[in-house]
LUMNUNU-552511 format. One line per 5 residues: their letters; for each residue x, y negated, z negated of C-alpha. Coordinates in Angstrom, 3 decimals. Each point is the difference from the previous one (the first is absolute). Last residue first. Layout:
<rs>
A) X Y Z ~ ...
</rs>
This chain:
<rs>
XXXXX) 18.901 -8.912 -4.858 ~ 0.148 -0.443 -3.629 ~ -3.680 -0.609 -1.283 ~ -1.881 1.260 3.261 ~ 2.826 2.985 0.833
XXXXX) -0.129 0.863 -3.396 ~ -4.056 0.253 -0.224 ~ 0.151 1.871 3.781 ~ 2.510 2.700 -0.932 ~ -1.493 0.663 -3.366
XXXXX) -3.600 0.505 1.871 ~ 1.027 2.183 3.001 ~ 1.945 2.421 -2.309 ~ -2.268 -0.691 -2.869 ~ -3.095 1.592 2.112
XXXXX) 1.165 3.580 -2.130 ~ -2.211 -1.890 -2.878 ~ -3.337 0.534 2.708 ~ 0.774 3.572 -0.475 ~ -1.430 0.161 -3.436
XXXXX) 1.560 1.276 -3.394 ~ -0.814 3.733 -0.836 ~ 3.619 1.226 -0.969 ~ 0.727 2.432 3.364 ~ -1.550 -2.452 2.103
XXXXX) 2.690 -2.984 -0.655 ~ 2.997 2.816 -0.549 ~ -1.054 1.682 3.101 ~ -0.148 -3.782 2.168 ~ 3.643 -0.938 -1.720
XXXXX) 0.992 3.513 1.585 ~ -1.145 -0.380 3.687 ~ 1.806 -3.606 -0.665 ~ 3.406 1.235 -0.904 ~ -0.660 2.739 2.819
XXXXX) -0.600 -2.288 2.978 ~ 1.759 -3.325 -1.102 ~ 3.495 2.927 -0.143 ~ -1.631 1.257 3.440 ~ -0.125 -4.278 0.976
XXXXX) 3.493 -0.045 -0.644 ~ 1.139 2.797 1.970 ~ -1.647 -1.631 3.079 ~ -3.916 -0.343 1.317 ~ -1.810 1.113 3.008
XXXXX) 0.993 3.787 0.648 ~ 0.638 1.259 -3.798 ~ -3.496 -1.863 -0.696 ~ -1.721 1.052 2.180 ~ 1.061 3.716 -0.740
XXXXX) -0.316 -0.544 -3.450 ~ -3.629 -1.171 0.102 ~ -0.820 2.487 2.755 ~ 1.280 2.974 -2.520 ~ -2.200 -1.155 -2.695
XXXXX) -3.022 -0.220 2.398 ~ 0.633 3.877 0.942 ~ 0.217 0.285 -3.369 ~ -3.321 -1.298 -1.344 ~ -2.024 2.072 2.603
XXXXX) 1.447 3.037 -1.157 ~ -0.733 -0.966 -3.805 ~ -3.395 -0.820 0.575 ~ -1.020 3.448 1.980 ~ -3.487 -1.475 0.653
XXXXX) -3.357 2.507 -0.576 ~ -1.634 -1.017 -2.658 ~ 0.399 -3.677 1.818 ~ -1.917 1.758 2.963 ~ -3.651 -1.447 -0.211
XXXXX) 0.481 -3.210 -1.844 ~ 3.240 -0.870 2.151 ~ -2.222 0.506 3.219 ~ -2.797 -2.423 -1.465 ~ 2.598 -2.480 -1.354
XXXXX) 1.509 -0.237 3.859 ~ -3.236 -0.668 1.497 ~ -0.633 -2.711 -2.733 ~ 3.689 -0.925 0.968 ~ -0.912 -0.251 4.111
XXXXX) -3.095 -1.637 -0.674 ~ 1.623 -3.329 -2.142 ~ 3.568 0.495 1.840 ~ -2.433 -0.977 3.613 ~ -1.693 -2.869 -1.671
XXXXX) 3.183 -1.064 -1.475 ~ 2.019 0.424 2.806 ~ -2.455 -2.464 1.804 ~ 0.062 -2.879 -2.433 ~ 3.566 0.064 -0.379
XXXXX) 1.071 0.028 3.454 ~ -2.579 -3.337 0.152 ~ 2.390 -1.566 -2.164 ~ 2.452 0.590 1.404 ~ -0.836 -1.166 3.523
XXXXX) -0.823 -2.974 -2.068 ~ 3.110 -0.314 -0.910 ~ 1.811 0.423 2.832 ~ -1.975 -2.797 1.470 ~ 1.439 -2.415 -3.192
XXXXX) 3.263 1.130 0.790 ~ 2.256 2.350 -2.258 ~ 3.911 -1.983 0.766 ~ 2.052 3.488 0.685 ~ -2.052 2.095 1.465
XXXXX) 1.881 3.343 -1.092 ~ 1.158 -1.272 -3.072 ~ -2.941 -1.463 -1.330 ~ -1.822 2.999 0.646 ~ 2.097 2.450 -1.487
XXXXX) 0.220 -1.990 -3.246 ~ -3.664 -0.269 0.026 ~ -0.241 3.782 -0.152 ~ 2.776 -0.023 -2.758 ~ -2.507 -2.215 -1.831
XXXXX) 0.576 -3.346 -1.626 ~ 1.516 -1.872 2.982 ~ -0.042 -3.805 -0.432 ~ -0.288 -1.890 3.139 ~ -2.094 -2.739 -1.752
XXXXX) -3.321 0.702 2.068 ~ 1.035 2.710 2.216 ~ 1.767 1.943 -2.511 ~ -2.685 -0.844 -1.925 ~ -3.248 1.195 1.745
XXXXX) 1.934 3.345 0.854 ~ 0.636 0.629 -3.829 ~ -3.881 -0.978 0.138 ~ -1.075 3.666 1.182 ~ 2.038 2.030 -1.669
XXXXX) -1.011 -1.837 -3.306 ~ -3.756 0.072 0.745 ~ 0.229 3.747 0.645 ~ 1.326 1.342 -2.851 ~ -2.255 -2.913 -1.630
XXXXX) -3.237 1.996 0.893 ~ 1.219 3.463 -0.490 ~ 1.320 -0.425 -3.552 ~ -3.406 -2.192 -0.821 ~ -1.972 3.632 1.345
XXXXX) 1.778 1.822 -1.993 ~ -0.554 -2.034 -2.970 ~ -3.863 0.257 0.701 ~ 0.147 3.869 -0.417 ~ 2.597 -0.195 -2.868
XXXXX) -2.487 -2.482 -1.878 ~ 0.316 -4.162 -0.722 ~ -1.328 -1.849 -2.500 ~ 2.507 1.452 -2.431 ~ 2.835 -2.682 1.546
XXXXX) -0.987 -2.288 3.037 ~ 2.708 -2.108 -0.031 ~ 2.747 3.141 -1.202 ~ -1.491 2.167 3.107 ~ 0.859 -3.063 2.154
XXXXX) 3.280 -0.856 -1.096 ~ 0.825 4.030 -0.017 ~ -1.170 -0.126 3.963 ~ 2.034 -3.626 1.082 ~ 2.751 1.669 -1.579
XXXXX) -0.411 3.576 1.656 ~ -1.044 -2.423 3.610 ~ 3.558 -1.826 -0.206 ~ 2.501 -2.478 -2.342 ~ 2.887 -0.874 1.372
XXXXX) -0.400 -3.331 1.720 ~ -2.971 -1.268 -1.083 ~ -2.103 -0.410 3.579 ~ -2.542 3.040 -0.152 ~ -0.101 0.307 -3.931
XXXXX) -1.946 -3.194 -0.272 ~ -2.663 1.355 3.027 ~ -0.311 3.410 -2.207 ~ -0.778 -1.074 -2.934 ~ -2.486 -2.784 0.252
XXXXX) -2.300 1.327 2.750 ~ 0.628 3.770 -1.071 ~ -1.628 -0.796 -3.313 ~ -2.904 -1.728 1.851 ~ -0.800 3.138 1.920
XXXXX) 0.467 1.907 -3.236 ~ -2.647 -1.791 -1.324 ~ -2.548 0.087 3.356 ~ 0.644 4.089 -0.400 ~ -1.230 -0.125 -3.285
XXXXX) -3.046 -1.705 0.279 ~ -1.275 1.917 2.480 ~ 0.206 3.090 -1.645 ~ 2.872 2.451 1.799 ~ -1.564 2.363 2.689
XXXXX) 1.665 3.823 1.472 ~ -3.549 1.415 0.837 ~ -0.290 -1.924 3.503 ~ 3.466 1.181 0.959 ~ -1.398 3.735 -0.508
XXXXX) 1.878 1.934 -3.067 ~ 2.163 2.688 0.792 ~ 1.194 2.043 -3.105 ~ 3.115 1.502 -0.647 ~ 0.710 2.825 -1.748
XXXXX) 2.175 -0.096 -2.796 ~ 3.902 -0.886 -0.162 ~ 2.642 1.737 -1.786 ~ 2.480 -2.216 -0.676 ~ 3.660 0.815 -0.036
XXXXX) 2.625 -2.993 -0.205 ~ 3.559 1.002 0.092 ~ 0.074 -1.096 4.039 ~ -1.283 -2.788 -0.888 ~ 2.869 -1.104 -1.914
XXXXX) 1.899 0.360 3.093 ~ -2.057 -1.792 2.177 ~ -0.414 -3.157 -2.027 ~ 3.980 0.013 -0.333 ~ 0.410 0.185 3.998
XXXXX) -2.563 -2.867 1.220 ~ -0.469 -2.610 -2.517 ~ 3.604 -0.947 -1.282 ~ 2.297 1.874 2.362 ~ -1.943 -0.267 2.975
XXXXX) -0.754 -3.893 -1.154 ~ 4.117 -0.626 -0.457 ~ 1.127 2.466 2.884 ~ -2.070 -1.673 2.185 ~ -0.025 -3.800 -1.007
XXXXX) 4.265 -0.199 0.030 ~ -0.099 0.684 3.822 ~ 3.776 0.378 -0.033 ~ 1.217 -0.552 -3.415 ~ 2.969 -2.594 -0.200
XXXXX) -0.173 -1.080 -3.236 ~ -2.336 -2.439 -1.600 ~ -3.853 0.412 1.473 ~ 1.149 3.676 -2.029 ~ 1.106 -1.096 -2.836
XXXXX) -2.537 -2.571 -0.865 ~ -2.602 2.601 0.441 ~ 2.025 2.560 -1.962 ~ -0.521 -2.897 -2.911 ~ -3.196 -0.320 0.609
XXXXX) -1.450 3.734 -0.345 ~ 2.371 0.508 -3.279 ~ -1.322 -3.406 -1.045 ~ -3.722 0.529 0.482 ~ 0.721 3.737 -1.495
XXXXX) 1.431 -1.316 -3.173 ~ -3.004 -1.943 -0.267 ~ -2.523 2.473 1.007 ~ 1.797 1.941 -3.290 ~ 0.020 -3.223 -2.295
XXXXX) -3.833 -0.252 1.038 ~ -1.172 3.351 -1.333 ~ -3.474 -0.606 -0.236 ~ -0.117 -2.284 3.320 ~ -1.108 -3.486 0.189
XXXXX) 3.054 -1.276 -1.299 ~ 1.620 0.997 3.764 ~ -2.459 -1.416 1.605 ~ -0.738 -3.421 -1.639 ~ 4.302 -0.175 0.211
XXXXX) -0.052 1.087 3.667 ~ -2.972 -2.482 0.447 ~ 1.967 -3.018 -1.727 ~ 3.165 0.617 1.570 ~ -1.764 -0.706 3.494
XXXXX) -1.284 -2.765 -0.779 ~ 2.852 -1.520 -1.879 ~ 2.370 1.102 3.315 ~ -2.581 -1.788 2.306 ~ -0.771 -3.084 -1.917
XXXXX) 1.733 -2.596 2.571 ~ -1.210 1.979 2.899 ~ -3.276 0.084 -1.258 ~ -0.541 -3.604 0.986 ~ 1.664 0.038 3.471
XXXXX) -2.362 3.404 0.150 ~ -3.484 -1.905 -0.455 ~ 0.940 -1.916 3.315 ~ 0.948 2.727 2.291 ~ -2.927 2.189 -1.514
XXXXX) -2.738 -2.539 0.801 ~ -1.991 0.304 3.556 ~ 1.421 3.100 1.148 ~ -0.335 1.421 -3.206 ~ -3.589 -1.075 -0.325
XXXXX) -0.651 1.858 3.219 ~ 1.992 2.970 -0.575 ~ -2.259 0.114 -3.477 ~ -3.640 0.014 1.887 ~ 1.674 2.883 2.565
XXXXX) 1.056 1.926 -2.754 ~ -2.666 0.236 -2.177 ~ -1.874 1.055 3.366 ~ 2.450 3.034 -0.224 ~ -0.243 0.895 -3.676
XXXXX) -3.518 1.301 0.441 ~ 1.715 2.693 2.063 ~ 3.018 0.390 -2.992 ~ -2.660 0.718 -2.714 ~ -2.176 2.190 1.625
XXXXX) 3.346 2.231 0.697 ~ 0.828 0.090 -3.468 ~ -3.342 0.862 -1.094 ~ -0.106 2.681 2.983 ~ 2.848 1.420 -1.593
XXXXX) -1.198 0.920 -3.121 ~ -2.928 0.935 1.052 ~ 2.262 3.117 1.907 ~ 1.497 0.892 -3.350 ~ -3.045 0.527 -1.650
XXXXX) 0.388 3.280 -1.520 ~ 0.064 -1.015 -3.184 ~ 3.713 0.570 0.186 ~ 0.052 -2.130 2.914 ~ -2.031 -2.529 -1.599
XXXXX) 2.905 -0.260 -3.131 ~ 2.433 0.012 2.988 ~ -1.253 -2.981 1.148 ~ -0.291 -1.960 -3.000 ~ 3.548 0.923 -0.964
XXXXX) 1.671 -0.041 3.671 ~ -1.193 -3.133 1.411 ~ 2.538 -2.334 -1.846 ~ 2.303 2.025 2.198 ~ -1.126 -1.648 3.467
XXXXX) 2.135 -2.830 1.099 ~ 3.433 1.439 -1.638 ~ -0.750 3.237 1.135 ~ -1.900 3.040 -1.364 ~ 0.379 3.838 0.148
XXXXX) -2.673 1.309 -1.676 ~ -1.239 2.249 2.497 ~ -3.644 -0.388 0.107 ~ -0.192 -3.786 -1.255 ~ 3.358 -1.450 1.033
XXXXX) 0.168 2.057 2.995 ~ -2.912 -1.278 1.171 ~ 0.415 -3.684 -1.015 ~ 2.646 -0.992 2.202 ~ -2.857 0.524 3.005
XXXXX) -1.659 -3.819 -0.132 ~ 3.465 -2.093 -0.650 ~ 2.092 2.587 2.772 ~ -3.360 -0.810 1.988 ~ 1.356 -4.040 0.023
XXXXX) 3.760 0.750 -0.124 ~ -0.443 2.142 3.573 ~ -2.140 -2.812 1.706 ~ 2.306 -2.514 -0.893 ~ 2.988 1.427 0.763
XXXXX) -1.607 1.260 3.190 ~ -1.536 -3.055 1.062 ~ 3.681 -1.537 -0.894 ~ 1.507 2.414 2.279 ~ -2.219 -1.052 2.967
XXXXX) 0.793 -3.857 -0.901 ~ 3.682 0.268 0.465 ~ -0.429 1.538 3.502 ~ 1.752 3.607 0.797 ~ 2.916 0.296 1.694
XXXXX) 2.734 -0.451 -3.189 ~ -1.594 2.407 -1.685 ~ 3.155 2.120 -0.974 ~ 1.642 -3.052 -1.259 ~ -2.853 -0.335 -2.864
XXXXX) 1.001 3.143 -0.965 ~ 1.663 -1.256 -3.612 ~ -2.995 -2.212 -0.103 ~ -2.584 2.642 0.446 ~ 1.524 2.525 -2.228
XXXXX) -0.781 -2.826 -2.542 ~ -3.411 -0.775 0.229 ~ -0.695 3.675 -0.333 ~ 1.966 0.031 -2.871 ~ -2.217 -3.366 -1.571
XXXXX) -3.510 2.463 1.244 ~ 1.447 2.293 -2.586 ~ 0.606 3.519 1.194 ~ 0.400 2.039 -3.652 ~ -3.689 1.707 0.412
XXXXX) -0.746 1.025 3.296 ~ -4.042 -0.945 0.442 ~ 0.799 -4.353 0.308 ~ 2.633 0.336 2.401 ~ -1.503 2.187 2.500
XXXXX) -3.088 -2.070 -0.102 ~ 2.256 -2.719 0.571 ~ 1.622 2.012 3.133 ~ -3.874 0.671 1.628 ~ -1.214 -3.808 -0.894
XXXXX) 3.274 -1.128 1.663 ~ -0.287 2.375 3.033 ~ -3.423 -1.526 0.398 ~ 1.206 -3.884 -0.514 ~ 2.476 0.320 2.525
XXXXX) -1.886 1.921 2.614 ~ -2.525 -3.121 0.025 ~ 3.146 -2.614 -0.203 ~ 1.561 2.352 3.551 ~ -3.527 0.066 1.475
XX) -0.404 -3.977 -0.462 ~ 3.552 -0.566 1.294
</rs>
């Protein structure tokens, strides 16, 4: 069993690294081939394919950033990344960049162990209370978010589009209604305006690890930031690490810079991931489609299978953390060189296929009504996070009506 769980968590770091450099595969679609083909593991022990679940979701949280910064191809965890990083990049700093996130989501991993352990300890009891507040909660960040933004009545109209085909879709008959929703949302329509983008990008340069430094004080704020921000968005049904980021970056406000932003992205990318396991065992409330995956393959999550987890997590980190500054080096040197556009639709056409194979009719009709709901949100300058209405409308009616 031991060399089967140590295999497990190396082909997970290699597939999650896989996950987080293609653009348009979001860890959630991962998540979701996995329970369509659950049936075709049928042989292998629950716990194995939660090590690589686990594994694979954890470096898909350190990697996702790569493509955001060099590429600009973001997803849902990672596209609050893209301004600040692609300023470096154009300074020639992409490969900082990076390393900011990546500092970020290693010194997230003791976070993570001193928050399991309160979690343990006090979720169950602190939900029962939230439970009764929920849908106010929740209705009360959209709105924060929403008004936040300079064209509000636009991020509005995109909440609602984004809800409403999220109440559509957990309402008919869609087979796998997740994939062809997130594909649609995140995946496809951030690939094809990307593929309109041209950016000419300077040389890179490679600073050493010991060069790449943040003051002091700094780094212990944004520390604190991710504390409060990241743990709250980590049980509210709904809300995820973009939220938990734009909370954070509105808390700290003009104290904080694009290099030390990156590196509060990274940290609470990782946090979030990390705690969505915490819950499900603690309440049994899924809020990642990782977690999802592991609740249904074990069923009941275990307090052992937690800490097996846990420790997962604490190892794929350390091994993500090398293999992306490795990755950021090769991506400095040969970005010049990267046919974008070929790269883009080969994913394209493994998004469609996927989709095609796993869901129905109805989920191609999710597919494209959502691929073009995700345009129209890019396409006028609003933020991604608003596109999170078709996880967030569903939940606040399902919590006042349900």
């Amino acid at each position: 069993m031991l060399i089967e769980i140590i295999l497990a968590l190396l082909l997970g770091c290699t597939i999650g690294t896989f996950t987080g450099i293609f653009p348009g595969i979001h860890i959630n679609l991962v998540s979701a081939f996995l329970l369509a083909g659950i049936g075709y593991f049928s042989g292998v022990e629950g716990i194995v394919l939660v090590v690589f679940i686990v594994a694979m979701a954890i470096t898909h949280t350190f990697i996702d950033f790569i493509p955001s910064i060099y590429l600009g191809a973001p997803e849902e965890d990672s596209f609050l990344a893209v301004l600040p990083g692609h300023q470096l990049l154009r300074e020639g700093k992409g490969h900082e960049a990076v390393v900011l996130t990546l500092f970020g989501s290693i010194t997230a991993l003791p976070i993570t162990l001193i928050f399991s352990f309160v979690f343990v300890l006090a979720l169950s009891s602190v939900y029962d209370y939230f439970g009764i507040i929920m849908p106010f909660v929740l209705i009360f960040v959209s709105s924060y978010l929403i008004l936040r933004e300079e064209e509000f009545l636009i991020s509005f109209v995109v909440f609602l589009m984004a809800g409403f085909l999220g109440l559509f879709t957990f309402d008919l008959p869609v087979k796998e209604p997740l994939l062809p929703l997130l594909t649609g949302l995140f995946g496809i329509s951030g690939i094809i305006v990307s593929l309109k983008s041209k950016v000419i990008i300077p040389k890179q340069k490679i600073k050493k690890m010991s060069k790449i430094k943040l003051e002091r004080k700094s780094i212990w704020r944004n520390i604190f930031t991710a504390c409060f921000a990241a743990p709250l968005c980590s049980f509210l049904p709904g809300i995820g690490s973009g939220h938990a980021a734009v909370i954070g970056s509105e808390i700290l406000g003009k104290k904080n810079d694009k290099r030390s932003f990156l590196f509060l992205v990274g940290a609470i990318n990782t946090i979030v991931m990390t705690l969505s396991f915490v819950t499900a065992y603690t309440i049994g409330r899924t809020r990642t489609g990782a977690a999802v995956a592991v609740q249904e393959i074990l069923g009941k999550i275990s307090f052992w299978n937690l800490i097996t987890i846990i420790f997962v997590v604490m190892i794929a980190g350390i091994l993500a953390f090398f293999t992306g500054v490795n990755l950021s080096k090769f991506f400095s040197k040969y970005v010049m060189t990267f046919n974008y556009r070929k790269i883009s639709f080969v994913v394209l056409g493994i998004l469609l296929a996927v989709n095609l194979v796993l869901s129905n009719s109805l989920g191609l009709v999710v597919l494209i009504t959502g691929s073009a709901i995700g345009i129209f949100c890019v396409m006028s300058g609003t933020r991604r996070i608003n596109l999170m209405g078709c996880l967030l409308l569903p939940t606040i009616v399902f919590y006042l009506f349900g």
